[in-house]
MIDOSE-1310 file (N, C-alpha, C; in nm, 2 decimals, decimal comma, always signed):
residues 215
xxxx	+0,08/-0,12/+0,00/+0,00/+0,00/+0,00/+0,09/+0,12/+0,00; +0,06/+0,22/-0,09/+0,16/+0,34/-0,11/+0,12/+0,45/-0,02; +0,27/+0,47/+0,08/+0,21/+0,60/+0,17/+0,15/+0,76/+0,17; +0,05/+0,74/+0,19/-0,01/+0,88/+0,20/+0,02/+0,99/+0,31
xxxx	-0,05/+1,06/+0,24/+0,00/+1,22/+0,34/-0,13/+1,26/+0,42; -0,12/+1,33/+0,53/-0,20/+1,40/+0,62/-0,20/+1,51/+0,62; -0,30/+1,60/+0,56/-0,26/+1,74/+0,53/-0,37/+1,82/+0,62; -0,33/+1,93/+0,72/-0,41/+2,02/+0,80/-0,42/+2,15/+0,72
xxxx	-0,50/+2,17/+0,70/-0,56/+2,34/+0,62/-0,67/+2,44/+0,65; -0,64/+2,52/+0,68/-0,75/+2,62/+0,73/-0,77/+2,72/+0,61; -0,95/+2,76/+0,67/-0,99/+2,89/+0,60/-1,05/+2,99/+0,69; -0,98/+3,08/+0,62/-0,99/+3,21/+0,76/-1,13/+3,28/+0,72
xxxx	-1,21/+3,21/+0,59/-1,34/+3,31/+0,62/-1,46/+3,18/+0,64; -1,56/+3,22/+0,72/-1,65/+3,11/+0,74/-1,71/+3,12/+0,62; -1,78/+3,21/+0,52/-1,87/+3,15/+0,39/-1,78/+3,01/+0,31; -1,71/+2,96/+0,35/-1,67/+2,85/+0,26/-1,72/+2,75/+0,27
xxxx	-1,84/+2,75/+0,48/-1,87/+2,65/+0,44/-1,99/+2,65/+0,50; -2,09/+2,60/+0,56/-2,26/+2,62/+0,63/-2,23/+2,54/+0,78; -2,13/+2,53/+0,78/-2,10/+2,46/+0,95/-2,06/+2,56/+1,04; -1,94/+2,61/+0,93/-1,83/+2,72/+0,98/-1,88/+2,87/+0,97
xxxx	-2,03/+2,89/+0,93/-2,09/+2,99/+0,94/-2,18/+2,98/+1,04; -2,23/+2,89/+1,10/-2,29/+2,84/+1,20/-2,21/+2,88/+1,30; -2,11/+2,77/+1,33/-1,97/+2,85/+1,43/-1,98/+2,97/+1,43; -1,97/+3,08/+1,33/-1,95/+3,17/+1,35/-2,03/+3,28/+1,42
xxxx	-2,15/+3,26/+1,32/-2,26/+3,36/+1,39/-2,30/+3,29/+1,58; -2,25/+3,18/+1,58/-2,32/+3,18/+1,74/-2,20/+3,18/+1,82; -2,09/+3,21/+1,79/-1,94/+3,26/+1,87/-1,89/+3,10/+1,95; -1,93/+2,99/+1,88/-1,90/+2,88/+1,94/-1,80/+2,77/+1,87
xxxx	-1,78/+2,65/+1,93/-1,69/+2,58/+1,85/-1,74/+2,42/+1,80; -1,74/+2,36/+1,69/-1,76/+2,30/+1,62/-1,69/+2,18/+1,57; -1,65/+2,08/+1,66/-1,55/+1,98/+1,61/-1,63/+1,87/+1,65; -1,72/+1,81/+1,59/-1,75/+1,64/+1,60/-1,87/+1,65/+1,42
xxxx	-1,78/+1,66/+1,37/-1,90/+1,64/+1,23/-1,89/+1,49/+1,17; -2,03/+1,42/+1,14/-2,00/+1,31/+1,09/-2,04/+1,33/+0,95; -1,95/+1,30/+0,86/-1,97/+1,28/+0,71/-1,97/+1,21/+0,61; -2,06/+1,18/+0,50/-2,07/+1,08/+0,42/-2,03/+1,11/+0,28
xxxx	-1,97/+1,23/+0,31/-1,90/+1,29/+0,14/-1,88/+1,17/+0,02; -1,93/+1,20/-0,09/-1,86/+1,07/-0,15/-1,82/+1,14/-0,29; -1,74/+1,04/-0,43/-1,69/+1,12/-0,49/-1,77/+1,07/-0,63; -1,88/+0,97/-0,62/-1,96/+0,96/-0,72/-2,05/+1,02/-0,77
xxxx	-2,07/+1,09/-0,86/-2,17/+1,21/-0,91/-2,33/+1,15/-0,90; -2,44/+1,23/-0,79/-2,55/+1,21/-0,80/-2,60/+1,12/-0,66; -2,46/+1,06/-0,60/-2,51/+1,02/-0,49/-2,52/+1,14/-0,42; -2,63/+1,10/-0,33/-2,64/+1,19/-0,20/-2,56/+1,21/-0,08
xxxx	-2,50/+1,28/-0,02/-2,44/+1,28/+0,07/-2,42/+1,36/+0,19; -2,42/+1,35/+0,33/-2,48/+1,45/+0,44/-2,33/+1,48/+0,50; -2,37/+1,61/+0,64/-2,29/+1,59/+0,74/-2,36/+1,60/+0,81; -2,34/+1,58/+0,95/-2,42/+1,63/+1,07/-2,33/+1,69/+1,17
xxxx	-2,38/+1,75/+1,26/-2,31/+1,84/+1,37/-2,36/+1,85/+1,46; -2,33/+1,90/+1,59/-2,36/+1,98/+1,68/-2,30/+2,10/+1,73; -2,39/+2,17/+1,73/-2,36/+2,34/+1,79/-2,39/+2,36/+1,92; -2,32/+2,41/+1,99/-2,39/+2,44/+2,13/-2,40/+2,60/+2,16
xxxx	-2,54/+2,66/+2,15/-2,57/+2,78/+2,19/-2,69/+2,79/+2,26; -2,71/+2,90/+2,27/-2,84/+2,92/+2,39/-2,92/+2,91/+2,29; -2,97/+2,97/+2,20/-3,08/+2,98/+2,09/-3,03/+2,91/+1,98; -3,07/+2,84/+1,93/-3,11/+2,72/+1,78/-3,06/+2,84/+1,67
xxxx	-2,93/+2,77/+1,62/-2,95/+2,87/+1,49/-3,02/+2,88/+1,40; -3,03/+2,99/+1,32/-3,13/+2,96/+1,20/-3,06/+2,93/+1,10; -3,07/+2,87/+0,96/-3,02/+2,85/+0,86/-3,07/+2,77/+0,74; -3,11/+2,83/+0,65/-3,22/+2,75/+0,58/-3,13/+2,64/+0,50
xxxx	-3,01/+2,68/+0,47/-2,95/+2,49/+0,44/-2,89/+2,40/+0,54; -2,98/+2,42/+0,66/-2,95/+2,32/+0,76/-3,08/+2,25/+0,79; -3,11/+2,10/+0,84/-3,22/+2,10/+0,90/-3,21/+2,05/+1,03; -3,27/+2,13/+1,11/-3,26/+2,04/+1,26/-3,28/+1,92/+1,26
xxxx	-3,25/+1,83/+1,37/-3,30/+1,71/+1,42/-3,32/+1,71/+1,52; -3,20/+1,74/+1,64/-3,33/+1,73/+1,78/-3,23/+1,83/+1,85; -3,25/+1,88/+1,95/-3,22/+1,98/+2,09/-3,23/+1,87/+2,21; -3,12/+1,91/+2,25/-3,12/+1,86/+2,42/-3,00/+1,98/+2,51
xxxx	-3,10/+2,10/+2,57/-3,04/+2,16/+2,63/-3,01/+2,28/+2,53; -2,87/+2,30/+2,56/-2,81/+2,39/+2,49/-2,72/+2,34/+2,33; -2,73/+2,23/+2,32/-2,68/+2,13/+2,26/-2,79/+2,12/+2,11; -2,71/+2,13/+1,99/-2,82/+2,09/+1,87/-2,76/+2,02/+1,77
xxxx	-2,84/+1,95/+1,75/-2,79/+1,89/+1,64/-2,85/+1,89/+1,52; -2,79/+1,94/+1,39/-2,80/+1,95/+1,23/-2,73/+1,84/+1,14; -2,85/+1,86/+1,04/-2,77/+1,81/+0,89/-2,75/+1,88/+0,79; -2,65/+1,87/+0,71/-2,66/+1,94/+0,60/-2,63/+1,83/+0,47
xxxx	-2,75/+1,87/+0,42/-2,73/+1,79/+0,23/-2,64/+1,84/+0,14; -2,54/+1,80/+0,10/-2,48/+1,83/+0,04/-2,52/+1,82/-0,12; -2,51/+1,91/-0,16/-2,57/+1,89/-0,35/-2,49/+1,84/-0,46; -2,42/+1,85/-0,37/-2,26/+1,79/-0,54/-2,25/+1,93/-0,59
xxxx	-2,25/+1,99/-0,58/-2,21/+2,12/-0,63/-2,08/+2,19/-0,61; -2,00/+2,12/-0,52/-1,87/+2,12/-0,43/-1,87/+2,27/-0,40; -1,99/+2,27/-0,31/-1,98/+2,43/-0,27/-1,94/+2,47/-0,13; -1,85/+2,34/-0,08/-1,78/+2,33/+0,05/-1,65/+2,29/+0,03
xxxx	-1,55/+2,32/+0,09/-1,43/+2,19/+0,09/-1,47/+2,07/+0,13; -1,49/+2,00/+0,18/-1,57/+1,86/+0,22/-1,60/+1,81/+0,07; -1,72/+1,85/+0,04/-1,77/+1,83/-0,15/-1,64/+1,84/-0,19; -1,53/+1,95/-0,19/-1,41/+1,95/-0,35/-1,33/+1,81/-0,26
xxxx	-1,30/+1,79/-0,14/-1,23/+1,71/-0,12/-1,31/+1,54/-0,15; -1,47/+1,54/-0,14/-1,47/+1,41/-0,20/-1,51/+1,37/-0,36; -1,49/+1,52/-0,42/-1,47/+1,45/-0,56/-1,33/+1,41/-0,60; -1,22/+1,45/-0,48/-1,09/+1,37/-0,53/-1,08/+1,21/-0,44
xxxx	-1,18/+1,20/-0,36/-1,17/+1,09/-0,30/-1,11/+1,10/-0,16; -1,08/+1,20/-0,12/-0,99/+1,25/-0,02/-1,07/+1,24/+0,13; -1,06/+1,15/+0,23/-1,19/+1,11/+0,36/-1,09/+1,24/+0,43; -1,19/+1,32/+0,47/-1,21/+1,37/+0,59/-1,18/+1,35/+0,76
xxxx	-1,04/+1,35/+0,79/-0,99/+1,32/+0,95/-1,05/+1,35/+1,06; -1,07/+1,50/+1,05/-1,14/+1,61/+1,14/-1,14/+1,71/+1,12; -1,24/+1,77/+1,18/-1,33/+1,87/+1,11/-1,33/+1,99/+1,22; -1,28/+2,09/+1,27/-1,32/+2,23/+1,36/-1,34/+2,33/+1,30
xxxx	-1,41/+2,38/+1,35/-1,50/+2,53/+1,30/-1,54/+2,58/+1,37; -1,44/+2,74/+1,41/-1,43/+2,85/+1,53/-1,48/+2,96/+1,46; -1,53/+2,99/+1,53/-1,60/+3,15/+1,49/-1,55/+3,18/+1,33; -1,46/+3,26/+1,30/-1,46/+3,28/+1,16/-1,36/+3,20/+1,07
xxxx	-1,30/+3,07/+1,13/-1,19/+3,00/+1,10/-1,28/+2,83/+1,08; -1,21/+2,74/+0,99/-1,23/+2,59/+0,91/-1,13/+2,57/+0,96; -1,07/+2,46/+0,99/-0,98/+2,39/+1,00/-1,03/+2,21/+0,93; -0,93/+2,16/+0,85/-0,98/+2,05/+0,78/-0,88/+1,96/+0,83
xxxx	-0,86/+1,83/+0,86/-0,75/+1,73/+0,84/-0,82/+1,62/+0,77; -0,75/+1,61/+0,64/-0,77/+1,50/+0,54/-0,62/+1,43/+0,50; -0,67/+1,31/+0,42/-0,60/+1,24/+0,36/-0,60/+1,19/+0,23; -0,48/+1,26/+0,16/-0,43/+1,23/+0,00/-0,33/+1,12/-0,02
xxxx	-0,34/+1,03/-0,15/-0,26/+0,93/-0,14/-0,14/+0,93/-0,18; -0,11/+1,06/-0,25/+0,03/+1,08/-0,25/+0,04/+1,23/-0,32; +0,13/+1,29/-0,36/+0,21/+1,41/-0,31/+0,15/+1,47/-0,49; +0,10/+1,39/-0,56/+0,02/+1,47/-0,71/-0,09/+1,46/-0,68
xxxx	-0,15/+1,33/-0,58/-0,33/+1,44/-0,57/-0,32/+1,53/-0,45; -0,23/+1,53/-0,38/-0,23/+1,63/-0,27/-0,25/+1,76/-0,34; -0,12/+1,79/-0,43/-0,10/+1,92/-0,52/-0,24/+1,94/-0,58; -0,31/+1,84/-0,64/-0,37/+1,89/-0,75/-0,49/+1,94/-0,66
xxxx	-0,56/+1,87/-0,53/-0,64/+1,90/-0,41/-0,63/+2,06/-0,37; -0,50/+2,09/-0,33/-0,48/+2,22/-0,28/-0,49/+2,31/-0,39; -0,47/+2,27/-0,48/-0,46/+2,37/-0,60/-0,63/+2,39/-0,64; -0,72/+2,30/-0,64/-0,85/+2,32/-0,64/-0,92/+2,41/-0,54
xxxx	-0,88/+2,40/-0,36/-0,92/+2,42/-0,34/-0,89/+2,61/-0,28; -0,78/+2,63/-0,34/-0,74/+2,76/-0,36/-0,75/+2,84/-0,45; -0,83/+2,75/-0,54/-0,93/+2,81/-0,68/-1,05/+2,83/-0,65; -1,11/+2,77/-0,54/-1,28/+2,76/-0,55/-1,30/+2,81/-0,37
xxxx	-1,18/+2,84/-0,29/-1,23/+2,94/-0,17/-1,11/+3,01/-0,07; -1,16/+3,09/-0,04/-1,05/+3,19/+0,02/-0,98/+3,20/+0,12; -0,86/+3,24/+0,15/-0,81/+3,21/+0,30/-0,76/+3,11/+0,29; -0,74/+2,99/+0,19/-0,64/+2,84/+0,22/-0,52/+2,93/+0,30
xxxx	-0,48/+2,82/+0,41/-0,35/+2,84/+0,47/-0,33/+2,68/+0,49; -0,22/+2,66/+0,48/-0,16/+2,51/+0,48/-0,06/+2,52/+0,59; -0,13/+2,39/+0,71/-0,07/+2,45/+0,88/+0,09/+2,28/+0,89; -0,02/+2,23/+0,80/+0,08/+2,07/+0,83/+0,03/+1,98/+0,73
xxxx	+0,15/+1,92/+0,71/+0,18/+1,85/+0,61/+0,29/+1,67/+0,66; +0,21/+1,57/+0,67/+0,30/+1,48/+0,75/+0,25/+1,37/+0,65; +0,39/+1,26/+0,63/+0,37/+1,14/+0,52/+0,38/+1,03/+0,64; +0,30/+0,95/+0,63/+0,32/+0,81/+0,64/+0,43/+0,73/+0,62
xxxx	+0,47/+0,65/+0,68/+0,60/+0,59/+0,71/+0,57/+0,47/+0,58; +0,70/+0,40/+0,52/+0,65/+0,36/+0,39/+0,77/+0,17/+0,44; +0,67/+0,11/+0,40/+0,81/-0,03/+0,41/+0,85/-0,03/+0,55; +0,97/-0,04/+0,61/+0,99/-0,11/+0,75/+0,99/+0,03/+0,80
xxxx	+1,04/+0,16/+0,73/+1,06/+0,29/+0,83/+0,96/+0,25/+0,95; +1,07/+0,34/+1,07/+1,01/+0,34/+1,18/+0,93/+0,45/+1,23; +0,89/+0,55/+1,12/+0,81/+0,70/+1,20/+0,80/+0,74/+1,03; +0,77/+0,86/+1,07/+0,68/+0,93/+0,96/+0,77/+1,04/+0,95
xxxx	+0,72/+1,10/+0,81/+0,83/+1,24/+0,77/+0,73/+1,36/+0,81; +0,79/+1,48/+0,85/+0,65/+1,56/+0,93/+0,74/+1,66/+0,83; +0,66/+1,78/+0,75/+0,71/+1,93/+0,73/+0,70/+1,98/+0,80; +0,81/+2,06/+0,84/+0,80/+2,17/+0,94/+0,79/+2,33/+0,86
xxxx	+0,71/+2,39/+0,92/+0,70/+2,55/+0,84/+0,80/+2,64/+0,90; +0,86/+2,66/+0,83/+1,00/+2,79/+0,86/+0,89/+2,95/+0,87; +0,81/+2,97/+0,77/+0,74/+3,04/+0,80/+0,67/+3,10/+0,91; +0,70/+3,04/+1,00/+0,61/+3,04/+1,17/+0,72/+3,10/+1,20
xxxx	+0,85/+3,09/+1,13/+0,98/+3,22/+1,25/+0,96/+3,33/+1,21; +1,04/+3,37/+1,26/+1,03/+3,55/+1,23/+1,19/+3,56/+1,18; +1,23/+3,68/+1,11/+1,36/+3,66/+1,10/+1,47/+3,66/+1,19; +1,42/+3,72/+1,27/+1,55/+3,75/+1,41/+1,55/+3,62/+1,42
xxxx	+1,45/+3,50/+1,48/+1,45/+3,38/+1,51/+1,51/+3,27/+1,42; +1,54/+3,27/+1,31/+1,58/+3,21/+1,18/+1,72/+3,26/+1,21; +1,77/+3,37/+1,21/+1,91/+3,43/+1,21/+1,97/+3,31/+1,31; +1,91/+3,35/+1,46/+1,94/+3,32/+1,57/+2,00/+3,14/+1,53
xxxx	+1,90/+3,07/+1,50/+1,90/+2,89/+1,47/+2,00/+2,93/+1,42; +2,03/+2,96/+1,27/+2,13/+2,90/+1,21/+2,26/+2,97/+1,24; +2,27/+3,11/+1,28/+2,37/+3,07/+1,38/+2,41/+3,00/+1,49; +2,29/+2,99/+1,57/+2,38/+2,85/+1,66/+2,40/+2,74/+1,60
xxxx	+2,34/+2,68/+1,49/+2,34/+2,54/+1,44/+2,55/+2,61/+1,36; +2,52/+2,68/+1,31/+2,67/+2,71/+1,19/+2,78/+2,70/+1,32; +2,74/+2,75/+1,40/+2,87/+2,75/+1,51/+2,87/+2,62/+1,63; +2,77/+2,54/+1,61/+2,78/+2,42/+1,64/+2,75/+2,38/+1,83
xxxx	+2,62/+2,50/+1,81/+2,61/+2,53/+1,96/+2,54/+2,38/+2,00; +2,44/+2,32/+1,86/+2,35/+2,20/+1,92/+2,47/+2,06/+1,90; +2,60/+2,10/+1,90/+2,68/+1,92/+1,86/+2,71/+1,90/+2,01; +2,75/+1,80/+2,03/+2,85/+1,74/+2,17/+2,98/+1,68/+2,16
xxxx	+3,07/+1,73/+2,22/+3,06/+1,82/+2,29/+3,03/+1,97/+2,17; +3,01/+2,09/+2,25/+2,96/+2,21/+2,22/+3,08/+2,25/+2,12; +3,05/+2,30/+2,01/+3,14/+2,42/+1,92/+3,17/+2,53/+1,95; +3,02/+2,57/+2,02/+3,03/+2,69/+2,11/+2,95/+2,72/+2,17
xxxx	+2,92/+2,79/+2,30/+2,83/+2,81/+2,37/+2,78/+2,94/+2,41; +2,64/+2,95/+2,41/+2,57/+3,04/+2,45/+2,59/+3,21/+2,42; +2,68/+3,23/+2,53/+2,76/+3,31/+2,51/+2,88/+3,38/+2,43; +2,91/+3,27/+2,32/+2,94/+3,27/+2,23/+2,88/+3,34/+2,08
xxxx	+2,78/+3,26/+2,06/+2,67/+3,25/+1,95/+2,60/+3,46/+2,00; +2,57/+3,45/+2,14/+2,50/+3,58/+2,14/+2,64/+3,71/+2,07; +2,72/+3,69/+2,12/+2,83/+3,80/+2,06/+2,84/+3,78/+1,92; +2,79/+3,70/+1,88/+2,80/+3,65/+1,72/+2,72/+3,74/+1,62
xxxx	+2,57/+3,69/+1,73/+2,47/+3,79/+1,67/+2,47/+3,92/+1,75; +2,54/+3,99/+1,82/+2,56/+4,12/+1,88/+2,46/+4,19/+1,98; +2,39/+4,01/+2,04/+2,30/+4,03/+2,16/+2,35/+3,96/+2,30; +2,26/+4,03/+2,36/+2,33/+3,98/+2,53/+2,24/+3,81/+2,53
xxxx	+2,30/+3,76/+2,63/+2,30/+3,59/+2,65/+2,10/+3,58/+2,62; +2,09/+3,66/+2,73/+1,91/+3,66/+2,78/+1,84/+3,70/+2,61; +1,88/+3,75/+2,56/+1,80/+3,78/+2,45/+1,83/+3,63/+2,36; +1,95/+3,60/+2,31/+1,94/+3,49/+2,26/+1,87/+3,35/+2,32
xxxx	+1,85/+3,32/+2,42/+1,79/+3,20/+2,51/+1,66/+3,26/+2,43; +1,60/+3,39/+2,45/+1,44/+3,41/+2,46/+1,43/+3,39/+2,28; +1,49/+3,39/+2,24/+1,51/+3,35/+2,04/+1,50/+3,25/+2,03; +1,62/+3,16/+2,07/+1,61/+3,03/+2,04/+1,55/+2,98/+2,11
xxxx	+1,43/+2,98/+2,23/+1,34/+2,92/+2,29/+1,22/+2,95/+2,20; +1,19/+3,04/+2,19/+1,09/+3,06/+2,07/+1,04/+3,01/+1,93; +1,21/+3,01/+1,91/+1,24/+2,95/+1,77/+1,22/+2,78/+1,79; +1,24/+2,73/+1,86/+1,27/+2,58/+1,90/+1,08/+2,57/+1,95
xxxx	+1,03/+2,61/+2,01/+0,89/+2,62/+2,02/+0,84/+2,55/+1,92; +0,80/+2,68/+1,80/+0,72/+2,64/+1,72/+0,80/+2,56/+1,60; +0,90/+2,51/+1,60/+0,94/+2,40/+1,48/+0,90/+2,31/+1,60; +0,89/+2,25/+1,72/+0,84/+2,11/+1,74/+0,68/+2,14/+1,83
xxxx	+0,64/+2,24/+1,76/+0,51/+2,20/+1,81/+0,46/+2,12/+1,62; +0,54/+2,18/+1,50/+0,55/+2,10/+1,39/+0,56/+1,95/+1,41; +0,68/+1,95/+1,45/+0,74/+1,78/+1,49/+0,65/+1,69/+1,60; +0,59/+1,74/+1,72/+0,54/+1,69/+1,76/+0,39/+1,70/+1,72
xxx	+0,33/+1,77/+1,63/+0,21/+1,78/+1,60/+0,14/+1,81/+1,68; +0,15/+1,92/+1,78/+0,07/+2,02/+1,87/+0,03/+2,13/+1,80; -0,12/+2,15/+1,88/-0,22/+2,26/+1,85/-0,33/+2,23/+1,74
């Protein structure tokens, strides 16, 4: 079986989708959708949800099913019209991981079976709605490998923080024994010790909240 990828992607406006406009207008959060997306033309296919607000949203492409509490639960029919990412993602055949939807934010985790329908996926769906941001990108371990290959986004540093790494990595502050230390590397970059720690603490943050797949 050839390894696939796990790709996390958000859209920063809710009209992309009737869940994540629900989210939005009732200031709540939205993560348990069941879905039957499929990628044959003319079947039918739902999601359902729960919202939790004080008052029942309104929405005429939703239909209730039942209330308990503050608690509601909806369906939505999907028309084939791929007028959701959910619909563009199952006309590539792509199942849906999980699903949250915060006030004006989608967040998607799906799975592509390899790195041309990934491309051609993201490339669709950056044609047909707004705000794609691509948060994580992780492959499947293939044959005997023992773990999986994760991207990490460089984009999440800042440049002072990027400087900071690859000067300590170029001066060999991360080998053992040390190339150079601390105090070193800050004279390097023409900062006191405290400012470099709060850099490279920062910087080291968010590349393994990548690696560990946090947040």
């Amino acid at each position: 079986m050839p390894a696939g990828i796990r790709a996390t992607v958000e859209f920063a406006s809710p009209s992309v989708c009737p869940v994540a406009s629900v989210a939005h207008s009732t200031d709540s959060v939205v993560d348990s959708v069941s879905t039957s997306v499929v990628s044959t033309p003319g079947d039918v296919s739902v999601s359902e949800f729960v919202v939790e607000a004080d008052d029942p949203p309104e929405a005429s492409a939703l239909e209730p099913i039942f209330s308990y509490g503050s608690k509601h639960l909806y369906r939505y029919t999907h028309d084939g019209s791929a007028g959701c990412p959910c619909e563009c993602l199952g006309e590539f055949g792509c199942p849906v991981d999980r699903y949250f939807a915060q006030r004006g934010s989608l967040t998607l985790v799906f799975h592509a079976a390899d790195y041309e329908q990934l491309q051609a996926v993201i490339g669709e769906l950056r044609d047909r709605f707004s705000g794609l941001d691509i948060k994580r990108l992780v492959r499947s371990p293939t044959g005997d490998a023992p773990g999986d290959s994760v991207f990490v986004d460089r984009g999440k540093l800042t440049t002072r923080q990027l400087e900071v790494l690859q000067t300590a990595y170029g001066m060999g502050y991360f080998e053992r024994p040390r190339g150079a230390n601390a105090t070193e590397v800050a004279a390097e970059l023409g900062i006191n010790q405290s400012t470099f720690s709060e850099h490279l603490a920062a910087a080291l943050t968010k590349l393994l909240g990548d690696i560990l797949e946090e947040g």
